[in-house]
C-alpha positions in Angstrom: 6.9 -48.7 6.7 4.4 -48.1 9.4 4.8 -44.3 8.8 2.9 -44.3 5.4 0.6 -46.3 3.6 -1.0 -46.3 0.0 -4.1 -44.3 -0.3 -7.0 -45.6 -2.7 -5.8 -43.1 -5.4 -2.3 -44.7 -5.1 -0.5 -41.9 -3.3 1.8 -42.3 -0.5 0.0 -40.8 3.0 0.5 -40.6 6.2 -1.0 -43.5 8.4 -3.1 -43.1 10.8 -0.4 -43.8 13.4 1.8 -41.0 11.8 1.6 -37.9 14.1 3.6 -34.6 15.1 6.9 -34.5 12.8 6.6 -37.9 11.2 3.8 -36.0 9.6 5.8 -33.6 8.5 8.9 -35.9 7.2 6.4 -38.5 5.2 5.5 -34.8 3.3 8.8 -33.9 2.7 9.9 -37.5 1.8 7.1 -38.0 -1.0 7.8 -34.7 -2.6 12.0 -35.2 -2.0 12.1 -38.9 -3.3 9.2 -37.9 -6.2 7.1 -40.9 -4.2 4.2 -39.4 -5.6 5.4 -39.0 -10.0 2.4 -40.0 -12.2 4.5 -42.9 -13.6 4.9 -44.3 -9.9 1.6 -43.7 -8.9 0.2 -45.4 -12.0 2.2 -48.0 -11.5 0.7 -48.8 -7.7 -2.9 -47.8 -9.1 -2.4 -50.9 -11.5 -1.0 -53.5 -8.7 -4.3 -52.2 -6.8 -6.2 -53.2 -10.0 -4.7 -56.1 -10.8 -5.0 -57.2 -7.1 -8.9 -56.3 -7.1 -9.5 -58.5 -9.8 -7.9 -61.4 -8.5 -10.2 -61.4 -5.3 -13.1 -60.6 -7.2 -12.7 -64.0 -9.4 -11.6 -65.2 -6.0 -14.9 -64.4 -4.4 -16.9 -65.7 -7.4 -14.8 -69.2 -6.9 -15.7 -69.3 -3.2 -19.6 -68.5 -4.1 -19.6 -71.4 -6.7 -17.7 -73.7 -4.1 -20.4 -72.9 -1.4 -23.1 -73.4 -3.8 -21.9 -77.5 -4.7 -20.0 -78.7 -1.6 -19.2 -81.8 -3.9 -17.1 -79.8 -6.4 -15.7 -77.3 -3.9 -12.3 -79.4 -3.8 -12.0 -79.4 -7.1 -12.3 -75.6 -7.2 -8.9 -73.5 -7.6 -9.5 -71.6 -4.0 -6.4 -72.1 -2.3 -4.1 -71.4 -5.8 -6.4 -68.3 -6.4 -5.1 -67.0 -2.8 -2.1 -67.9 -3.2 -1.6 -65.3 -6.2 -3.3 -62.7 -4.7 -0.8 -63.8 -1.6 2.3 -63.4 -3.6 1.4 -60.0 -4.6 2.2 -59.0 -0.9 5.1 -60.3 -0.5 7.9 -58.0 0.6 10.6 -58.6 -2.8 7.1 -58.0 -4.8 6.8 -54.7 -6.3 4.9 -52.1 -4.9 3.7 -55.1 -2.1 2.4 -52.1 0.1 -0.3 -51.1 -2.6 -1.5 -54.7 -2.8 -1.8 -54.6 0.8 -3.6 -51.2 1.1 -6.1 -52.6 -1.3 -6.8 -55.6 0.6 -6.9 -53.7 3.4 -9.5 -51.5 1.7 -11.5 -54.8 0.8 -11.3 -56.3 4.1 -9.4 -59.1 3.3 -6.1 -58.4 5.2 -6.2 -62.6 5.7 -4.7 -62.6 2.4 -1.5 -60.3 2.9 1.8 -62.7 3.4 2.8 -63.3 7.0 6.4 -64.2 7.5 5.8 -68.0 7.8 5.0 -67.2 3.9 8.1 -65.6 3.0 10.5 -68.1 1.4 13.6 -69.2 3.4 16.6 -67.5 3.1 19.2 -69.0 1.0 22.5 -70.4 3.4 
């Protein structure tokens, strides 16, 4: 997954560590797998949405706790990130457009590590 990412119009691209003929096999990968259909690309466009407008009520929440330290515990922070966490996650679909967007954002903080992934099942 390093080869590609999710570009702001929800396309699959090269990343920017992608060179020589990975190039050329991310290409022919998106047009042979149809990576790139409408339907698909819709699909990530809306996770990228949805994901957006968690963080934005996210940063809102933050503001209002910052504003009255007294109530900031109270607040809904850490469940707020959580969601927008979950998103991420690597059985969530289309996880890599949820992280490109909060990438995009600045708020890579937010994209599951794998201490967040839940244990496997023995």
């Amino acid at each position: 997954m390093r080869l590609v990412k999710i570009g702001s119009s929800g396309s699959v691209e090269p990343s920017g560590i992608c060179v020589g003929t990975n190039r050329e096999r991310v290409a022919k990968s998106v047009k042979y797998y149809g990576l790139d259909l409408p339907a698909l690309k819709e699909a990530r466009l809306q996770v990228m949405r949805e994901v957006q407008e968690m963080f934005e009520v996210l940063v809102q929440t933050v503001a209002a706790a910052n504003e009255v330290p007294a109530a900031a515990d109270l607040l809904p922070v850490p469940k707020e990130a959580e969601l927008i966490t979950a998103k991420t996650m690597p059985n969530s679909p289309y996880a890599l457009a949820a992280r490109s967007r909060l990438i995009e954002l600045g708020m890579p903080e937010l994209i599951a590590r794998p201490e967040d992934y839940p244990a496997p099942v023995i």
